[in-house]
Structure formats: C-alpha cells, structure tokens
Biopython code that builds the backbone (N, CA, C, O; Angstrom):
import numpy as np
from Bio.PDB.StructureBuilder import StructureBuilder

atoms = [
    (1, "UNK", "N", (-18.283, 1.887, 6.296)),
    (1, "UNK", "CA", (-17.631, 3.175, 6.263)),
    (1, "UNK", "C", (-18.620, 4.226, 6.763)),
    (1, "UNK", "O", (-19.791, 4.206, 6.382)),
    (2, "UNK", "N", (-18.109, 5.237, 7.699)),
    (2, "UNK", "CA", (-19.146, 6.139, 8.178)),
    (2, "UNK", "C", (-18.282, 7.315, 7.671)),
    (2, "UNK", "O", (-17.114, 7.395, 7.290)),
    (3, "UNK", "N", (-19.218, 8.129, 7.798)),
    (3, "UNK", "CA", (-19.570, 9.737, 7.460)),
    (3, "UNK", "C", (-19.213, 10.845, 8.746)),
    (3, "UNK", "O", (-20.061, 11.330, 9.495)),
    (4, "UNK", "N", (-17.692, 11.116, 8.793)),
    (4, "UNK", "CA", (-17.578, 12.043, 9.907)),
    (4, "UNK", "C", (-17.322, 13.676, 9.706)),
    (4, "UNK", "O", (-16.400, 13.972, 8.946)),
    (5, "UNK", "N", (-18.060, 14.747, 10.322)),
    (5, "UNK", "CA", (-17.458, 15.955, 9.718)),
    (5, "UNK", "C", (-17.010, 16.806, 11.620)),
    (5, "UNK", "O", (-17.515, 16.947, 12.733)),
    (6, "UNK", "N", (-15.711, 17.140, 10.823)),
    (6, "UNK", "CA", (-15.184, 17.441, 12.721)),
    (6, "UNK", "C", (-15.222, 19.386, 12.463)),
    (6, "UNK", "O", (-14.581, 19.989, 11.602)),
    (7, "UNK", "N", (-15.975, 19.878, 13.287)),
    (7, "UNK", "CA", (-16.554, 21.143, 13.193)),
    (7, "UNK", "C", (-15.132, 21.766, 14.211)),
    (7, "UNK", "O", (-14.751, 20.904, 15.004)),
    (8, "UNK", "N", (-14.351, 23.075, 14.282)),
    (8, "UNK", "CA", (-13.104, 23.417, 14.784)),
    (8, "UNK", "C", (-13.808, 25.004, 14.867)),
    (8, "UNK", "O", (-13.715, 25.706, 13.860)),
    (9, "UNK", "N", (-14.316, 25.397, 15.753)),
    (9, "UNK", "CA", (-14.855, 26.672, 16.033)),
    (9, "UNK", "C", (-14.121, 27.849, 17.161)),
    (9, "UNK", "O", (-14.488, 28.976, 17.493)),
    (10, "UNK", "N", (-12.836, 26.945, 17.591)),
    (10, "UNK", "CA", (-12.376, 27.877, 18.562)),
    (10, "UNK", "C", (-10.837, 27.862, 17.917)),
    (10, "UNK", "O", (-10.228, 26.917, 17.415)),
    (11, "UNK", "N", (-10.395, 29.354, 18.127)),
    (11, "UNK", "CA", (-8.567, 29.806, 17.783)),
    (11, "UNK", "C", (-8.149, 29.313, 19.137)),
    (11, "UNK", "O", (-8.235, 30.072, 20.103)),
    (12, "UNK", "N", (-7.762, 28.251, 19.247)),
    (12, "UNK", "CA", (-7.170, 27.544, 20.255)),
    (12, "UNK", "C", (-6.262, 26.425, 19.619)),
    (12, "UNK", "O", (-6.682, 25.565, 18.846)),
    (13, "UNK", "N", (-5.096, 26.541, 20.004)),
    (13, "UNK", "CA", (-3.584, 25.100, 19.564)),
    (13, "UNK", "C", (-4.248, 23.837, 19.833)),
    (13, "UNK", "O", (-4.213, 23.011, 18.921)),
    (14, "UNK", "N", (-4.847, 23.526, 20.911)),
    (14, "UNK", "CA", (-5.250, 22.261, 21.504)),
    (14, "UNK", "C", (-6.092, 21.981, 20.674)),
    (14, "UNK", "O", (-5.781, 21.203, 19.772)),
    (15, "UNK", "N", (-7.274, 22.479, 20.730)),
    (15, "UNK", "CA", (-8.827, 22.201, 19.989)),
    (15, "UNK", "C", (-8.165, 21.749, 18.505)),
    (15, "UNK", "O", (-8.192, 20.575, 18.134)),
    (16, "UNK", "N", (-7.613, 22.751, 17.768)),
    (16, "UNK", "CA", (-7.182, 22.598, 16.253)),
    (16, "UNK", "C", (-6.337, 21.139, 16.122)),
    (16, "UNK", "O", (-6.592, 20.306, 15.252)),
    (17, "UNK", "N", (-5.117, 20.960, 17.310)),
    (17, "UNK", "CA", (-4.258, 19.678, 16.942)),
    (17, "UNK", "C", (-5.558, 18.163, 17.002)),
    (17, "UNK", "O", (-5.724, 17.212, 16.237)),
    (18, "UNK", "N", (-6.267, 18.589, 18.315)),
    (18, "UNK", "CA", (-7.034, 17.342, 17.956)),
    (18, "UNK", "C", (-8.120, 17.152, 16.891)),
    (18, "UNK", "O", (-8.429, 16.021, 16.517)),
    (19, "UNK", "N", (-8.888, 18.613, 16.246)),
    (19, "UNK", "CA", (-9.709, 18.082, 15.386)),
    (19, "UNK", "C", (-9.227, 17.739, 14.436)),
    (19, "UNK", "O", (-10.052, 17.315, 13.627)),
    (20, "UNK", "N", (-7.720, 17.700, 13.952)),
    (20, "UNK", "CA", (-6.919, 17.416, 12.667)),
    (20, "UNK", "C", (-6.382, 15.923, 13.146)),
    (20, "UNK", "O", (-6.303, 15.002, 12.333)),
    (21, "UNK", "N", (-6.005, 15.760, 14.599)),
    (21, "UNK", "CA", (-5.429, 14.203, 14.972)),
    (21, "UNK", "C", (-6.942, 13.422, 14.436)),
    (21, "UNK", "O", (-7.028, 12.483, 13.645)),
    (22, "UNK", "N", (-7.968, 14.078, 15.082)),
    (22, "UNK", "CA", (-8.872, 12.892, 14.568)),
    (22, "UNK", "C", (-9.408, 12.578, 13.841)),
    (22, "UNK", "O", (-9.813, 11.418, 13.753)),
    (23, "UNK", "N", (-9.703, 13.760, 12.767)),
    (23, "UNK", "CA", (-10.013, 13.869, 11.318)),
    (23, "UNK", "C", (-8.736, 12.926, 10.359)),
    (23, "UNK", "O", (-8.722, 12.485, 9.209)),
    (24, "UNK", "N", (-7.953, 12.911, 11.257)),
    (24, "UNK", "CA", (-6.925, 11.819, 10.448)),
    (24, "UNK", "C", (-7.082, 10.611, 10.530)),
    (24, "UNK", "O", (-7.006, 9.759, 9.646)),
    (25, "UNK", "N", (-7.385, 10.481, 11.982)),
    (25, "UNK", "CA", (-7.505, 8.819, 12.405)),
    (25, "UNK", "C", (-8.439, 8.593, 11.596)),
    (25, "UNK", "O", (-7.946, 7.836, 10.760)),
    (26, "UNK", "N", (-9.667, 8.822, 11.289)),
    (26, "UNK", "CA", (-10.863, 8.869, 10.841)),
    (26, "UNK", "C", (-10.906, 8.416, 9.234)),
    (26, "UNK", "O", (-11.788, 7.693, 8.770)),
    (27, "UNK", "N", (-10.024, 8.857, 8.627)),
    (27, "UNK", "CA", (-9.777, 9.058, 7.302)),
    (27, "UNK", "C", (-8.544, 7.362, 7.186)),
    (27, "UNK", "O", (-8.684, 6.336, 6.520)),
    (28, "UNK", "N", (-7.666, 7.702, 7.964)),
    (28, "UNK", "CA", (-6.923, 6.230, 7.605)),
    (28, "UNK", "C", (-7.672, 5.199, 7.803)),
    (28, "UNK", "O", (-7.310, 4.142, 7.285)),
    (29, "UNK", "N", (-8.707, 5.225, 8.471)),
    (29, "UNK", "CA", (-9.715, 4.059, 8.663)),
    (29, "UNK", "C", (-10.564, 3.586, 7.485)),
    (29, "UNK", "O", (-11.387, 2.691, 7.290)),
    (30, "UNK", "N", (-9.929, 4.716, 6.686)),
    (30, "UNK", "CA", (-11.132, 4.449, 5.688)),
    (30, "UNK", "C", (-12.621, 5.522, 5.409)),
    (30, "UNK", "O", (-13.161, 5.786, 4.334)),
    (31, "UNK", "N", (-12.972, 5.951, 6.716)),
    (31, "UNK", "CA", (-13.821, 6.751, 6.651)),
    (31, "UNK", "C", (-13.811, 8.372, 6.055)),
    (31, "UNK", "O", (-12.954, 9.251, 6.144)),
    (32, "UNK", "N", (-15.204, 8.347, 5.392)),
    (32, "UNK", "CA", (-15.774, 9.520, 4.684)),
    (32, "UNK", "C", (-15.166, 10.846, 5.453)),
    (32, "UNK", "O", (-15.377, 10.539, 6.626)),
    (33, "UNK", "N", (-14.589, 12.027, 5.474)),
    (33, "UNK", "CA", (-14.330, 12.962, 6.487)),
    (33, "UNK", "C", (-14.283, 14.355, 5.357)),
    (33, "UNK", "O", (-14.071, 14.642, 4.179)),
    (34, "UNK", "N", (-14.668, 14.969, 6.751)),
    (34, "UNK", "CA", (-14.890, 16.864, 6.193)),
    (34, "UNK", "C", (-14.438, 17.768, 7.786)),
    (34, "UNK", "O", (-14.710, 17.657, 8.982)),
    (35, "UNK", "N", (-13.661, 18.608, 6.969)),
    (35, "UNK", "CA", (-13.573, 19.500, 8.346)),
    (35, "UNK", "C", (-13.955, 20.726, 7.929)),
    (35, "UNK", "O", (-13.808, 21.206, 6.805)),
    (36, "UNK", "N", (-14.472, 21.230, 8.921)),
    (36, "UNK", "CA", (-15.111, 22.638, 8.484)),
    (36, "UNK", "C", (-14.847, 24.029, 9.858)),
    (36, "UNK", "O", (-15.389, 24.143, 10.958)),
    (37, "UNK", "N", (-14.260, 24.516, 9.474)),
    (37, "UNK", "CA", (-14.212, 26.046, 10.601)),
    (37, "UNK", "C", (-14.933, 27.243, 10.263)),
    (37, "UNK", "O", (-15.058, 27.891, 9.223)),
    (38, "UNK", "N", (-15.498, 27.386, 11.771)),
    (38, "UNK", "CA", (-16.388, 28.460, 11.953)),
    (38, "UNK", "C", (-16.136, 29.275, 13.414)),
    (38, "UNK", "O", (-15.384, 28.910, 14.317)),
    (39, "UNK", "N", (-16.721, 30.110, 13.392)),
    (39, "UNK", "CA", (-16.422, 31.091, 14.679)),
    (39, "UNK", "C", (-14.697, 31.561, 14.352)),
    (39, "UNK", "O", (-14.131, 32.136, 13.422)),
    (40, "UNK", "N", (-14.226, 30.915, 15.780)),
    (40, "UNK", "CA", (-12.990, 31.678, 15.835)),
    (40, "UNK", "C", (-11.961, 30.331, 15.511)),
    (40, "UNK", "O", (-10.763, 30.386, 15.790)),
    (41, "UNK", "N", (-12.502, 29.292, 14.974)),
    (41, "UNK", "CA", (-11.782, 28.379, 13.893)),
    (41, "UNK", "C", (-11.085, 28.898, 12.768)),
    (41, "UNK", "O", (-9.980, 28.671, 12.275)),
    (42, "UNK", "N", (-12.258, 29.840, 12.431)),
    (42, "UNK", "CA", (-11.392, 30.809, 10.454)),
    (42, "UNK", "C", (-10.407, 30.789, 10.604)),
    (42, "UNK", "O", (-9.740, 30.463, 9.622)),
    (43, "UNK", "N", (-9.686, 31.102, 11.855)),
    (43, "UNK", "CA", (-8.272, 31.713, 11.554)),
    (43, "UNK", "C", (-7.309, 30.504, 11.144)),
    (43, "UNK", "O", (-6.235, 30.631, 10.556)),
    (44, "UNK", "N", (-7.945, 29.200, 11.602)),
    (44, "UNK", "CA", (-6.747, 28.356, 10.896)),
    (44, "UNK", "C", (-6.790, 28.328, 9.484)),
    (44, "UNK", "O", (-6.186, 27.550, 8.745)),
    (45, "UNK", "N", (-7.441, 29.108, 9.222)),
    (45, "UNK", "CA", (-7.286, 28.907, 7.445)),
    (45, "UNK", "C", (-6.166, 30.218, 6.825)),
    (45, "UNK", "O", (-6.029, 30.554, 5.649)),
    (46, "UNK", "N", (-5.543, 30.722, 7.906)),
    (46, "UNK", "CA", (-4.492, 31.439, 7.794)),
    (46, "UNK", "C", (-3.190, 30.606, 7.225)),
    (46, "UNK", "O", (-2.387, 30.195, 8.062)),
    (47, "UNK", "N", (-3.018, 30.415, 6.211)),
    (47, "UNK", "CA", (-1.407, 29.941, 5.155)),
    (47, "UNK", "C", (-0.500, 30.531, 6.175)),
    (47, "UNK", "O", (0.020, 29.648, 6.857)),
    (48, "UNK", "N", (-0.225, 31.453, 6.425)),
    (48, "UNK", "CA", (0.743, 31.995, 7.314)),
    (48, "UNK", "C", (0.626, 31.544, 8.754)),
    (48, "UNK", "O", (1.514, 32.044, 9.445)),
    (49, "UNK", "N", (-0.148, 30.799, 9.375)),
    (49, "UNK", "CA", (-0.079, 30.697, 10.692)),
    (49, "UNK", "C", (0.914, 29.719, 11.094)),
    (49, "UNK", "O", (1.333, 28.855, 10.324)),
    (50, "UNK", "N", (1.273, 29.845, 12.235)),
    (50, "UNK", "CA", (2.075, 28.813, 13.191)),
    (50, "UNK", "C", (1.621, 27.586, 13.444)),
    (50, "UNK", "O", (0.953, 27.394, 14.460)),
    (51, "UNK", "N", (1.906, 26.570, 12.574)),
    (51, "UNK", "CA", (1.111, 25.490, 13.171)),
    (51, "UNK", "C", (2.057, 24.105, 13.790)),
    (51, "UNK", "O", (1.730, 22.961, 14.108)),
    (52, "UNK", "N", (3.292, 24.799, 13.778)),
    (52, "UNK", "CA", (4.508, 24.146, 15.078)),
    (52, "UNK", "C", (4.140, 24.621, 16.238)),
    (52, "UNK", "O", (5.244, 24.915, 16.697)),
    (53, "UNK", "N", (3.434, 24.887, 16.985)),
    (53, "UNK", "CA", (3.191, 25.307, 18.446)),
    (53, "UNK", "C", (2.634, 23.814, 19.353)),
    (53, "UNK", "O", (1.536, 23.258, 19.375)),
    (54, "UNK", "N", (3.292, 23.658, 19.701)),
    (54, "UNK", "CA", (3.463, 22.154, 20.924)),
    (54, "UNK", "C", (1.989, 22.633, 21.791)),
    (54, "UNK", "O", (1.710, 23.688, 22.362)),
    (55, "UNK", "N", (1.333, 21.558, 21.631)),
    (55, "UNK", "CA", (0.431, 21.446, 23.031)),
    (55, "UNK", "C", (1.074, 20.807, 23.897)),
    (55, "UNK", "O", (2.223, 20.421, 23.684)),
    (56, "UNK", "N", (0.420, 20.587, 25.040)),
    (56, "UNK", "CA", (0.388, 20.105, 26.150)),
    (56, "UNK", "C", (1.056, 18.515, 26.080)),
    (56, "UNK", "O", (1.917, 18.171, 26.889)),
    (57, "UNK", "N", (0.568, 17.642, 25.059)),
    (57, "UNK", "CA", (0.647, 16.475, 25.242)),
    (57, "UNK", "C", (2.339, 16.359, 24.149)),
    (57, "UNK", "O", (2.925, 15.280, 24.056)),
    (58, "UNK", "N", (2.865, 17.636, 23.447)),
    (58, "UNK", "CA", (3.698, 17.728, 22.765)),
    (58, "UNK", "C", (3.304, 17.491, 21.362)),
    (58, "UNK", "O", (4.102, 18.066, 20.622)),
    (59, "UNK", "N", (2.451, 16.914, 20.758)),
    (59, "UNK", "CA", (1.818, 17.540, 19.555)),
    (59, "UNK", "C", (1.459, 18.608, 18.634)),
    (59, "UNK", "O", (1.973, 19.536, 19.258)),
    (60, "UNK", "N", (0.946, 19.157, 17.593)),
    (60, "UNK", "CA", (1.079, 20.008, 17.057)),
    (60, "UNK", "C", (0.393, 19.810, 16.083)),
    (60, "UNK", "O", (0.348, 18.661, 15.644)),
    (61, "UNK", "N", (-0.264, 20.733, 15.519)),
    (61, "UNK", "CA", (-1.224, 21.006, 14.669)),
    (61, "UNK", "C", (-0.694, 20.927, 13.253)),
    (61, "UNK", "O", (-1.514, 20.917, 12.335)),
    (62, "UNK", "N", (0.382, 20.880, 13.036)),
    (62, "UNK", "CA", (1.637, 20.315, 11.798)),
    (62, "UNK", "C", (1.351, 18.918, 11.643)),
    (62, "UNK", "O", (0.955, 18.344, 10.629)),
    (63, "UNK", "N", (1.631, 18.387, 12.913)),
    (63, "UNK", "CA", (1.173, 16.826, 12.823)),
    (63, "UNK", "C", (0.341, 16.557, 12.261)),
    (63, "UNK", "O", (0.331, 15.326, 12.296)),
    (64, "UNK", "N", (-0.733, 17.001, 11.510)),
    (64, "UNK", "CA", (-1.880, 15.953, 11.432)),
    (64, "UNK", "C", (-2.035, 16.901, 10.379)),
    (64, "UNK", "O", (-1.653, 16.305, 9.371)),
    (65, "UNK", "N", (-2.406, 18.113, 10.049)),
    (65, "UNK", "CA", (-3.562, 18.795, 9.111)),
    (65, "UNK", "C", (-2.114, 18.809, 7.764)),
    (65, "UNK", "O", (-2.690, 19.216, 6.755)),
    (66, "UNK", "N", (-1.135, 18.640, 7.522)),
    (66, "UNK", "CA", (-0.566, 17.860, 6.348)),
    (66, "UNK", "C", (-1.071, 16.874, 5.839)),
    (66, "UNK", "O", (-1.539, 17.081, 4.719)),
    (67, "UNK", "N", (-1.180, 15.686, 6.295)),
    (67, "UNK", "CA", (-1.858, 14.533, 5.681)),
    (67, "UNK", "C", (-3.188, 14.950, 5.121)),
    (67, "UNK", "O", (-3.435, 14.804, 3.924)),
    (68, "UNK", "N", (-4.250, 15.589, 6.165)),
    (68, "UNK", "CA", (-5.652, 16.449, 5.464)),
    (68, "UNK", "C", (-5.505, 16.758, 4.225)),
    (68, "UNK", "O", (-5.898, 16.089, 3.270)),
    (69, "UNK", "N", (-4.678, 18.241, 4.176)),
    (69, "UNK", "CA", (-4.151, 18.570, 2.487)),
    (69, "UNK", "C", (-3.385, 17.281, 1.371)),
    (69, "UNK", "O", (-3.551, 17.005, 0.183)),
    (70, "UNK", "N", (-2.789, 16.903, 2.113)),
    (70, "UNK", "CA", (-2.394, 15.815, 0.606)),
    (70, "UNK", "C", (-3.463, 14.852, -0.090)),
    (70, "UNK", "O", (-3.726, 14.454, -1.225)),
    (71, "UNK", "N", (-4.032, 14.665, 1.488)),
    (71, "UNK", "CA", (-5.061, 13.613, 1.064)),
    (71, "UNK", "C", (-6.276, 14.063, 0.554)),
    (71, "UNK", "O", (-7.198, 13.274, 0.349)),
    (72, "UNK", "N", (-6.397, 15.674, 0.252)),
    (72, "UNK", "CA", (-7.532, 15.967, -0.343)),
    (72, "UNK", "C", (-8.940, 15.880, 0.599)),
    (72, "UNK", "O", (-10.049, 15.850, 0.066)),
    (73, "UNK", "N", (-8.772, 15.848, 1.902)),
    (73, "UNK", "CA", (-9.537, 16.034, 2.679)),
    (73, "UNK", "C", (-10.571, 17.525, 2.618)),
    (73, "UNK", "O", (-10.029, 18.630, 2.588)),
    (74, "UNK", "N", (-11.737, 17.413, 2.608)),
    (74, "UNK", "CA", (-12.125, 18.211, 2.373)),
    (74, "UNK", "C", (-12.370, 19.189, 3.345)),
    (74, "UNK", "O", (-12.883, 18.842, 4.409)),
    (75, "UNK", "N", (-11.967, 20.813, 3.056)),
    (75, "UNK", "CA", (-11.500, 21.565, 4.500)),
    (75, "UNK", "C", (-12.397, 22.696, 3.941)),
    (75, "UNK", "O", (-12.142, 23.337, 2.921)),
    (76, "UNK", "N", (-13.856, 22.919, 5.014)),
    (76, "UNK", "CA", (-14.312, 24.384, 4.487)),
    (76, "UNK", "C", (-14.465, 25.120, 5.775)),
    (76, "UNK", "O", (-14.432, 24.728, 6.942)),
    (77, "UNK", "N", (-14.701, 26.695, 5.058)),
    (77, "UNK", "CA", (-14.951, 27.566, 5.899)),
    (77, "UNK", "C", (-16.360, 28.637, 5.944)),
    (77, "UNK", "O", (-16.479, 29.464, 6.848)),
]
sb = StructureBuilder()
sb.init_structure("model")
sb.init_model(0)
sb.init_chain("A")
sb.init_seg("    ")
for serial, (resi, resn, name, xyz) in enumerate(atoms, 1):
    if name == "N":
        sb.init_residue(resn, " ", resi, " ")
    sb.init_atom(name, np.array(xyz, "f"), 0.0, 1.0, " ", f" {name:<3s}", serial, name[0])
structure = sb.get_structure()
C-alpha cells in the first residue's frame, strides 16, 4: 500500500475532475490518500460551488469528489 497526497492548486473544472478521478482510483486500490488545496484550488472548498460542469472528456468533478467525502478521505486546505 502506498502513500498518495494529490495537491489541486488551480480554480480550473479539468485540473479539479482529475485530481478527485485519481484520488479515487488511488483509494479503491487500497491506497493511503490525502487531498489538499492551495493557491487558487481553495475555492473548491466552496459547499456552494458547481461541481456538475462537464469537462472536455464529459466528466465532472461530481463524479469523483462524492466518494472522497463518504469515504472520509482526507481533504485539507
């Protein structure tokens, strides 16, 4: 089991859906995980934000950072 912490420093849809897609993959594997936002990341720690907004590949930042919270993933800022 390894030790991953996925750092989310930019207010960007794309950047946020994948550090939560892979902070997930990461975690169903079994592995240790922490996500942490800084810079212009903070803002996903907005309760109120939009996090249905489709990227590119049709994904969404809904997709993935649910499982984070249930699973008690640990999310700092």
């Amino acid at each position: 089991m390894a030790n991953f912490l996925f750092i989310l420093s930019k207010d960007e849809n794309e950047a946020a859906a994948r550090c939560f897609q892979f902070a997930k993959i990461a975690h169903t594997k079994g592995h240790n995980v922490n996500v942490f936002f800084i810079d212009g990341g903070v803002t996903w720690a907005n309760r109120t934000r939009d996090l249905d907004i489709k990227t590119v590949t049709g994904d969404c930042p809904n997709d993935y950072l649910p499982y984070l919270v249930e699973n008690e993933v640990p999310i700092g800022v």
